[in-house]
C-alpha positions in Angstrom: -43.2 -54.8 -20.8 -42.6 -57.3 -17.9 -41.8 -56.1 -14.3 -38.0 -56.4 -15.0 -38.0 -54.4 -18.2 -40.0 -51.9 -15.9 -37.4 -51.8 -13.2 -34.7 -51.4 -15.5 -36.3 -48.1 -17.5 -34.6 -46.1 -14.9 -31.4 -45.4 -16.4 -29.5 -45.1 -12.8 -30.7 -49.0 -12.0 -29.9 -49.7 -14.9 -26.1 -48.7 -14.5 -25.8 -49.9 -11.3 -27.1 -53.4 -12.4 -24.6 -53.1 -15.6 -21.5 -52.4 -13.5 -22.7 -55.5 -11.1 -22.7 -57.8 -13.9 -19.4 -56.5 -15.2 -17.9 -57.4 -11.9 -18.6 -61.1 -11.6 -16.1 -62.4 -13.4 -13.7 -61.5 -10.8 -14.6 -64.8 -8.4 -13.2 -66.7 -11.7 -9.9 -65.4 -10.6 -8.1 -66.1 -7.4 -8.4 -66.2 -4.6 -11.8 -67.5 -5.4 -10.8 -69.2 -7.8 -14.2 -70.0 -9.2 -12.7 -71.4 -13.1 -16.2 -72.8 -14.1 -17.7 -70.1 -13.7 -15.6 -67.8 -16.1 -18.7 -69.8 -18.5 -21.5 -68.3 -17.1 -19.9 -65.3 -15.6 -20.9 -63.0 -18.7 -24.5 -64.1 -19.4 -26.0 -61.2 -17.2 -23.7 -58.5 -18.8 -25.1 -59.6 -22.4 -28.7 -60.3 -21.4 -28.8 -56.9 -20.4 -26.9 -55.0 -23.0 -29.1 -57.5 -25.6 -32.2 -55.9 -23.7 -31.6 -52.4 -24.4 -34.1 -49.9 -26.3 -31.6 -48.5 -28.2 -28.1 -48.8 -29.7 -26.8 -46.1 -27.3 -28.3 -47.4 -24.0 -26.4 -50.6 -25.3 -23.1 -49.1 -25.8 -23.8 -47.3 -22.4 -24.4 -51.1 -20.5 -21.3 -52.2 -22.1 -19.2 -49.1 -21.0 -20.4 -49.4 -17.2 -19.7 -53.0 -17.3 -16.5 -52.5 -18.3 -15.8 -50.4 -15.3 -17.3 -52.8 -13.0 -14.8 -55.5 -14.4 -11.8 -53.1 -14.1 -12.6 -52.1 -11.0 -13.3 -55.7 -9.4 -10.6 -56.8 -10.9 -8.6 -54.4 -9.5 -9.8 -53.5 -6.4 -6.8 -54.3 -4.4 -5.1 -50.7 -5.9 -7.7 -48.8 -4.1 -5.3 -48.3 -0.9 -2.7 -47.3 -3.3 -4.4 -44.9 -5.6 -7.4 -44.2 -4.0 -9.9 -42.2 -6.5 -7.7 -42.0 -9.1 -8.6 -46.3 -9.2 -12.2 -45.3 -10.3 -11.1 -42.5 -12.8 -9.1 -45.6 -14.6 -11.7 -48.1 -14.4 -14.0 -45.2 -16.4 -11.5 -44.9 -18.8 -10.4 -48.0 -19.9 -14.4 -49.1 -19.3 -15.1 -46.9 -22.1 -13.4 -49.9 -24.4 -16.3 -51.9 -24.2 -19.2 -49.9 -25.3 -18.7 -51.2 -28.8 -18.6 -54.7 -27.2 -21.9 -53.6 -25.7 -23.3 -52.2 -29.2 -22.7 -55.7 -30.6 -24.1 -57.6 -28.3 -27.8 -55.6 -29.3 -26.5 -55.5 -32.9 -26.5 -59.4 -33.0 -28.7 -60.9 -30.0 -31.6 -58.4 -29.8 -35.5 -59.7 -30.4 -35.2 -63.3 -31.9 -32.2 -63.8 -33.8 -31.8 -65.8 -36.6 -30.3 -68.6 -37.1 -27.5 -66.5 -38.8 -27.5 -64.1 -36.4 -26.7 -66.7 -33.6 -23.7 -68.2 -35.4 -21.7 -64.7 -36.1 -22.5 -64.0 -32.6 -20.4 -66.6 -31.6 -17.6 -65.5 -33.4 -17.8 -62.1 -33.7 -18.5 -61.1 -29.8 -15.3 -63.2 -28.8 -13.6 -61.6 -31.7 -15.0 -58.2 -29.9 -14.1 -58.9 -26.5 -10.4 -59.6 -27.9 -9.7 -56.0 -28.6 -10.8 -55.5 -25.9 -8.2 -57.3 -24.3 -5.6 -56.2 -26.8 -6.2 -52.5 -26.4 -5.5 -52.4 -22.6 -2.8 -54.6 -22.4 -1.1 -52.2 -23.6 1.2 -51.5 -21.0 0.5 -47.3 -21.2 -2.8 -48.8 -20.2 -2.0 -51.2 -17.5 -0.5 -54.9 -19.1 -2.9 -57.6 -19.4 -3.7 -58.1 -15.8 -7.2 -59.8 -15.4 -7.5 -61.1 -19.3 -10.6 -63.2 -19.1 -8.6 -66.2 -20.3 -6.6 -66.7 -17.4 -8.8 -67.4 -15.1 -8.5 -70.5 -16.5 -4.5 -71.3 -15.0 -5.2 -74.0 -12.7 -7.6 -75.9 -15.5 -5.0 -79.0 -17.3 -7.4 -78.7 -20.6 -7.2 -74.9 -20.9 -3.7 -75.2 -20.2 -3.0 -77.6 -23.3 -5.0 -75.1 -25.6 -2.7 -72.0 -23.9 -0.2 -73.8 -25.9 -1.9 -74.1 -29.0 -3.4 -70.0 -28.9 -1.9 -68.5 -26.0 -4.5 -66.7 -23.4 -6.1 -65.3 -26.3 -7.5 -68.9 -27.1 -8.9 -69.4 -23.7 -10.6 -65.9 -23.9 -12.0 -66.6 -27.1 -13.2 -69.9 -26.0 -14.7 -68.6 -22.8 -16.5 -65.6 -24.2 -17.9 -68.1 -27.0 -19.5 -70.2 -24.1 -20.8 -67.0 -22.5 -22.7 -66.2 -25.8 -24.3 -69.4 -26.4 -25.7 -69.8 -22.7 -26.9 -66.2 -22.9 -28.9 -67.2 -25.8 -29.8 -70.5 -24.6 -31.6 -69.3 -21.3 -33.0 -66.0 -23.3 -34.3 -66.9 -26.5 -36.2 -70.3 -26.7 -36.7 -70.4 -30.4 -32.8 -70.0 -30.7 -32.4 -72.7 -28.3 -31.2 -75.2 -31.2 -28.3 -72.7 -32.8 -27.3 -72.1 -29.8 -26.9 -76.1 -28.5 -24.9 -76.2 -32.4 -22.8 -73.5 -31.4 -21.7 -75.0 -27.9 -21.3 -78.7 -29.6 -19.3 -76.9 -32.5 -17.0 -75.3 -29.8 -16.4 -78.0 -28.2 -15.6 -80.4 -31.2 -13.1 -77.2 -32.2 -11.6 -76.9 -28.6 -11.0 -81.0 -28.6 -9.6 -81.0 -32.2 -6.8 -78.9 -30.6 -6.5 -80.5 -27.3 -5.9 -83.4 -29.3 -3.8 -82.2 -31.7 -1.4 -80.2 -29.7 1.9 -82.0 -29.2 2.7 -82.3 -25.1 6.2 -81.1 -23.9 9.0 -83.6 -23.8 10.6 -83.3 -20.4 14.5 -84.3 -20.6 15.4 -83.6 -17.3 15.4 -81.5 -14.4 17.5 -78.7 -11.9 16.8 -77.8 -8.6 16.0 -74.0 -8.3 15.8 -72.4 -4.7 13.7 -69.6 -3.9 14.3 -67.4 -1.4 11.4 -65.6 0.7 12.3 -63.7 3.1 8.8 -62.1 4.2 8.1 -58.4 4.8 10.8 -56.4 6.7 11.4 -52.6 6.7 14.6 -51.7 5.4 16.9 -53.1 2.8 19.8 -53.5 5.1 17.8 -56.0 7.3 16.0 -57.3 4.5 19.3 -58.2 2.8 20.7 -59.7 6.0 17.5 -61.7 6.2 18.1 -63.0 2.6 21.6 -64.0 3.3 20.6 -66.0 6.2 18.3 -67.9 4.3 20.5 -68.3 1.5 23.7 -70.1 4.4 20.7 -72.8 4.8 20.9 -74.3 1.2 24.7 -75.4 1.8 24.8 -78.8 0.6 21.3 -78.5 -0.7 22.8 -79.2 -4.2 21.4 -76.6 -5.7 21.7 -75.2 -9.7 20.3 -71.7 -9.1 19.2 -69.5 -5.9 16.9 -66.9 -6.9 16.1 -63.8 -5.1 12.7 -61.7 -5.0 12.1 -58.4 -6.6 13.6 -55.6 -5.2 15.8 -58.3 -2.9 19.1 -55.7 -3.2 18.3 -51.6 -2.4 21.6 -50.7 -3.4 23.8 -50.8 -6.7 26.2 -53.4 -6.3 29.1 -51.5 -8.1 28.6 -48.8 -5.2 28.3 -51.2 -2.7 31.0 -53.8 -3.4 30.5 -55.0 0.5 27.1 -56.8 -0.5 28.3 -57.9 -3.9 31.5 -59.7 -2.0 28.5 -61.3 0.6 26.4 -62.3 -2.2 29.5 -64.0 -3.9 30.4 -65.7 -0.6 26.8 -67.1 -0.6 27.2 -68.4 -4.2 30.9 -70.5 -3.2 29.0 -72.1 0.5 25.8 -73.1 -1.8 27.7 -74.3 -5.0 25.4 -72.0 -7.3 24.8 -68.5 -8.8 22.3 -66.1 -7.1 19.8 -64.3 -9.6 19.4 -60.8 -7.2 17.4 -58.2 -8.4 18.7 -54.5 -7.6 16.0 -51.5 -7.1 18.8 -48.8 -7.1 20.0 -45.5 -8.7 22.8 -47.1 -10.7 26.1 -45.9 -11.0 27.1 -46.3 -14.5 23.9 -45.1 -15.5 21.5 -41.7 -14.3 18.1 -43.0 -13.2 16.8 -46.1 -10.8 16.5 -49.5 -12.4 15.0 -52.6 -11.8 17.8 -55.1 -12.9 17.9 -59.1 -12.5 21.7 -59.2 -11.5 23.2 -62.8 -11.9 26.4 -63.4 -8.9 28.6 -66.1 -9.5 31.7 -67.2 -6.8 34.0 -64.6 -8.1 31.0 -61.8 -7.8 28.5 -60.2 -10.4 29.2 -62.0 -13.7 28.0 -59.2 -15.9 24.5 -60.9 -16.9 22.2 -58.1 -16.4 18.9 -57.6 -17.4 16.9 -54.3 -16.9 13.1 -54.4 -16.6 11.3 -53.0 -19.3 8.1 -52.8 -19.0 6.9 -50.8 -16.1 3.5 -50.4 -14.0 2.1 -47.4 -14.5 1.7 -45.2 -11.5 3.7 -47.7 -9.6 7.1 -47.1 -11.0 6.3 -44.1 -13.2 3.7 -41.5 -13.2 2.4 -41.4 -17.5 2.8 -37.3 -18.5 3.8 -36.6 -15.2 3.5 -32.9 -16.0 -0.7 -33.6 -16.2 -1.3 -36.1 -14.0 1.7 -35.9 -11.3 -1.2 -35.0 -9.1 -1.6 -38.2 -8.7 1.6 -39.0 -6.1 -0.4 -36.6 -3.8 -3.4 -38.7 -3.5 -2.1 -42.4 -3.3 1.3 -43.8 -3.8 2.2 -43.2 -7.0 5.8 -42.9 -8.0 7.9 -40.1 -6.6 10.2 -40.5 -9.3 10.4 -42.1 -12.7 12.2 -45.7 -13.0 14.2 -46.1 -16.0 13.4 -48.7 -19.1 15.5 -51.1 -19.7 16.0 -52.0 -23.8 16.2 -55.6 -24.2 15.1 -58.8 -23.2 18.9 -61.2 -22.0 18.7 -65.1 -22.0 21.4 -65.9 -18.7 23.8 -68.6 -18.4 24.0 -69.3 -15.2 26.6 -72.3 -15.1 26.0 -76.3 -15.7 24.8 -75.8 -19.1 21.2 -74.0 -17.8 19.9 -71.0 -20.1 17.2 -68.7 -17.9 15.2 -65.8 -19.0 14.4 -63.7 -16.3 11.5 -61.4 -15.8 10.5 -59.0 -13.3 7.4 -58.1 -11.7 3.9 -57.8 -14.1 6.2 -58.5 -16.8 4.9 -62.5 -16.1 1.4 -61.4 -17.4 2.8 -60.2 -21.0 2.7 -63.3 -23.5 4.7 -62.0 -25.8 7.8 -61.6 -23.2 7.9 -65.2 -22.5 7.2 -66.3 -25.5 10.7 -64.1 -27.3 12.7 -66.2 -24.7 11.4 -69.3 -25.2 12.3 -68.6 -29.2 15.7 -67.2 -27.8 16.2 -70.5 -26.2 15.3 -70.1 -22.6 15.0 -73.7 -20.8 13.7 -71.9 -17.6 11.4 -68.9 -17.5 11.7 -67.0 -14.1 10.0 -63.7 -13.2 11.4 -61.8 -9.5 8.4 -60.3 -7.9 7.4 -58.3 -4.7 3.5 -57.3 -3.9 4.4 -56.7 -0.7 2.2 -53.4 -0.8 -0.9 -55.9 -1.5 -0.1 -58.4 1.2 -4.1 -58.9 2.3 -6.0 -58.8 -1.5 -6.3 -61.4 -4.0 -3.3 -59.3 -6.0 -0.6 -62.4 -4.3 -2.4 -65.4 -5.6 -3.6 -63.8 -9.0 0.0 -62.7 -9.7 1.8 -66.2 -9.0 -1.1 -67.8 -10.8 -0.2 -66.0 -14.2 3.0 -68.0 -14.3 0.9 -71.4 -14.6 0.1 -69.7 -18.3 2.7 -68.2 -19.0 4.3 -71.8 -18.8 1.5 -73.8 -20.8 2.4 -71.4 -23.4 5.9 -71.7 -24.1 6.6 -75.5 -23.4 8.9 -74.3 -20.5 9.0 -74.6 -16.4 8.8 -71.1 -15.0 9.8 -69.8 -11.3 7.5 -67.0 -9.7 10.2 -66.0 -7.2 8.8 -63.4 -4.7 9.9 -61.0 -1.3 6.7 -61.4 0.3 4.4 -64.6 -1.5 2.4 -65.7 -3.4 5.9 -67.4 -5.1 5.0 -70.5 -7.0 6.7 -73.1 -9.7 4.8 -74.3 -12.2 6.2 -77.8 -14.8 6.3 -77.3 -18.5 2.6 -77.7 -19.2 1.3 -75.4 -16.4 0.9 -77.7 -13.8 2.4 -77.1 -10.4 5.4 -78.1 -9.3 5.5 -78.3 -5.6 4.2 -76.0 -2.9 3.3 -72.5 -2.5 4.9 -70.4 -0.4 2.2 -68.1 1.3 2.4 -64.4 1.8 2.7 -65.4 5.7 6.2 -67.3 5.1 10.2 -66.0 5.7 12.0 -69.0 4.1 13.8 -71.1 1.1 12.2 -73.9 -1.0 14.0 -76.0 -3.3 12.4 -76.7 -6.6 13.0 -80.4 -8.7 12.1 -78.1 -11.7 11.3 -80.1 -15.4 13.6 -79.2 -18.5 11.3 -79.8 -21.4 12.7 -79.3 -25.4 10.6 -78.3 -28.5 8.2 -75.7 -29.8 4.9 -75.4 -28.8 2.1 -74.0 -31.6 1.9 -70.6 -29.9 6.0 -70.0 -29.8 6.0 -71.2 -33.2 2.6 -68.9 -34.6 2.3 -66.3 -32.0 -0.8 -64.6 -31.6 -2.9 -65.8 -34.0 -6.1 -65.8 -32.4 -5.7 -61.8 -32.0 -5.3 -62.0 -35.9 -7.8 -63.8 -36.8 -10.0 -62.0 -34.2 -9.1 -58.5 -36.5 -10.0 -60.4 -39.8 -13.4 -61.2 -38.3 -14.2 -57.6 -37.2 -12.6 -56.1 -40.4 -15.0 -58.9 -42.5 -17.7 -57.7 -40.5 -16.7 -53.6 -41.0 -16.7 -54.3 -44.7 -20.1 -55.4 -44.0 -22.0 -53.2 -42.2 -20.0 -50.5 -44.4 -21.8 -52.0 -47.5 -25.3 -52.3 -45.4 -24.9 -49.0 -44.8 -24.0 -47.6 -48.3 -27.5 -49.3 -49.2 -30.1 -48.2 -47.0 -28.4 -44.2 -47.6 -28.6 -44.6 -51.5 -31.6 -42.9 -52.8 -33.9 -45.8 -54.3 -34.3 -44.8 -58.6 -37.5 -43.4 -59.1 -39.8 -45.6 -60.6 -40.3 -46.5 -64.0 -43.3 -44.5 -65.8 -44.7 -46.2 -69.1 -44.9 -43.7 -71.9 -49.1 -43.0 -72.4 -50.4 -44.6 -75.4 -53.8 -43.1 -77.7 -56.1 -44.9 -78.6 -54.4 -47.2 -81.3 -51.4 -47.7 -79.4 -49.1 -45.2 -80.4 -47.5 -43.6 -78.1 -48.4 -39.9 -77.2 -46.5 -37.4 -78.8 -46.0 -33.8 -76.9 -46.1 -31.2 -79.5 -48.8 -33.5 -81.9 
């Protein structure tokens, strides 16, 4: 035993080092920013959980380093939820032991040859649950999915259309595995350098392969940013003033942040006659989003509202997905404790039912989105198949103004763009707000979480269907064939080594002429 393995027998260094390792990813993601290092980022995690004595110590490393990623990556909700922060990391940590007993089960001692190459597909294939499981949204949504760290990378991108983040996980996690057995095991050195050379011959298949979006023209989007301010009466009056500067801006579509409107606009038919004044000075419809108790309905929504000259236009969209905690406490009746310790939700939004593609005049179809709905694949991807030329999500993180949540937020849409073929708008109160072009790459400048003001977008139309629109998420289903293949198995392995061996076979004794003994004679 070397001085390492020594240090690490005590089982409390030995958790503290798990969670550590668990936690680097995070400078992959902004504001770090660190893509490359999404490769490596993992090794430690699996040289340790491939170190460990038993199968149970292994499942322990991979539980503890899940809560160090959860944690990191969501460090910025410690102001808001305070303890209750840790006692969801632990729980949704707890989704990577059996990543953890895999990583011994296939990369412990020397492994074969064999060993080496169902590593590389069954760990990624692992981790992928992983991913699937908590992004659920009961559980959170898919913030921090190891994949999109890659947003700002033009090759990931083009793959993100071929798999969707899923792909870029896989791919990323596969890297991970062959480095950790690369630096770890030297007689393993040459499956692993096969592995990383068959990836990459895989990974440029598809680049290739992938057909690039065919842009056929473009709109100018505003966004409209009016910075923190208390109050939704001066925040509205702020918005408007901002909006009177894009007259004769020739604009297609002003868009509004999250929660831009505190008041239904049926009760208040004031602000709905001032947004529709906006919309005849500027020439366009405003996409406003209300955060009120409507009056039609009981309960607060969330609803992108679409005002046209004459006033609301009946477009509506109500959000449907929403953060837990944030906007609604999960069983309130157990854990509405919660509210008392950190911000949680006083009271429960309401879910919208469906997702609406918006015409919102001069031919332009929009699907809007509101708030973490932007990290959900699957939500951009129905209204791209519903026919959505422009993706735009209406956000506010204003609670999170000094963390990394801004930048990682506005950096989803870069994804979320590759995806589907389609230009999306990250509209928000407060910044990060951000535009990315059809294939994920920026369009334009950022507006900061330090600016109160309008930008004007040239935003690319593009037309087709990319592979992941078309096929969905196939890598998650091919992921599930791998571990059900791999079930099957180590069912079978099992049944084996637990069915008693026959006894063994006894020849019959013999006299001395060779006839065989007789009992009785």
């Amino acid at each position: 035993m070397n001085r390492r393995e020594r240090w690490l027998v005590s089982p409390w260094r030995r958790n503290v080092v798990a969670a550590l390792a668990g936690a680097l990813p995070v400078f992959a993601f902004p504001a770090p920013s660190l893509w490359w290092f999404a490769y490596v980022a993992l090794v430690p995690w699996i040289l340790l959980a491939r170190s460990a004595p038993t199968a149970r110590r292994a499942a322990y490393d991979g539980w503890l380093g899940g809560l160090g990623f959860m944690l990191a990556v969501h460090h910025w909700l410690l102001p808001s939820l305070h303890v209750f922060t840790l006692v969801i990391a632990a729980l949704l940590g707890a989704l990577w032991a059996p990543w953890g007993w895999l990583v011994r089960r296939f990369l412990s001692g020397v492994p074969s040859p064999g060993q080496i190459a169902a590593a590389l597909v069954v760990l990624p294939s692992g981790w992928l649950m992983v991913e699937l499981v908590r992004s659920w949204q009961g559980l959170g949504g898919p913030w921090g999915l190891l994949g999109s760290s890659q947003w700002q990378v033009d090759p990931a991108l083009r793959l993100a259309s071929v798999g969707g983040v899923w792909l870029l996980s896989f791919l990323v996690v596969t890297v991970n595995v062959a480095v950790a057995v690369l630096v770890s095991v030297r007689q393993a050195r040459i499956p692993a350098v096969a592995g990383l050379v068959a990836t990459a011959a895989a990974t440029s298949a598809a680049w290739v392969w992938s057909p690039r979006p065919d842009v056929d023209g473009r709109v100018r989007i505003a966004v409209v940013q009016p910075g923190v301010i208390d109050g939704a009466d001066q925040r509205f009056a702020r918005e408007e003033a901002l909006t009177r500067t894009l007259a004769g801006q020739d604009v297609d579509l002003i868009v509004w942040g999250e929660s831009s409107v505190g008041f239904d606009l049926a009760d208040r038919p004031d602000l709905a006659n001032r947004i529709a004044a906006l919309s005849r000075l500027t020439g366009a419809d405003l996409l406003v989003n209300v955060d009120a108790r409507r009056s039609d309905q009981p309960g607060i929504y969330k609803s992108s509202v679409l005002v046209g000259p004459e006033g609301p236009t009946g477009d509506r969209y109500d959000k449907m997905r929403l953060v837990p905690f944030g906007e609604y406490v999960p069983a309130r009746s157990v854990l509405g404790w919660a509210t008392s310790v950190g911000k949680a939700a006083g009271e429960d939004r309401r879910q919208g039912t469906e997702q609406v593609v918006m015409n919102v005049g001069k031919g332009l179809r929009v699907g809007p989105m509101v708030c973490f709905e932007s990290a959900f694949p699957d939500m951009s991807r129905h209204l791209a198949q519903d026919g959505a030329e422009v993706l735009l999500a209406q956000s506010s993180t204003s609670s999170f103004q000094q963390s990394w949540a801004p930048e990682q937020h506005a950096s989803l849409a870069a994804l979320r763009a590759a995806e589907t073929g389609r230009s999306m708008v990250h509209a928000t109160l407060t910044g990060v707000s951000a535009v990315y072009g059809p294939s994920g790459e920026r369009v334009g400048s950022w507006l900061g979480t330090d600016a109160s003001t309008t930008m004007v977008y040239e935003v690319p139309l593009a037309r087709g269907v990319t592979p992941y629109v078309r096929f969905g998420d196939w890598p998650v289903h091919a992921a599930l064939l791998v571990l059900a293949i791999l079930g099957a198995a180590e069912g079978t392995r099992a049944f084996r080594l637990r069915r008693p061996a026959p006894p063994p076979h006894v020849p019959p004794a013999r006299t001395a002429h060779e006839s065989p003994v007789r009992p009785g004679h």
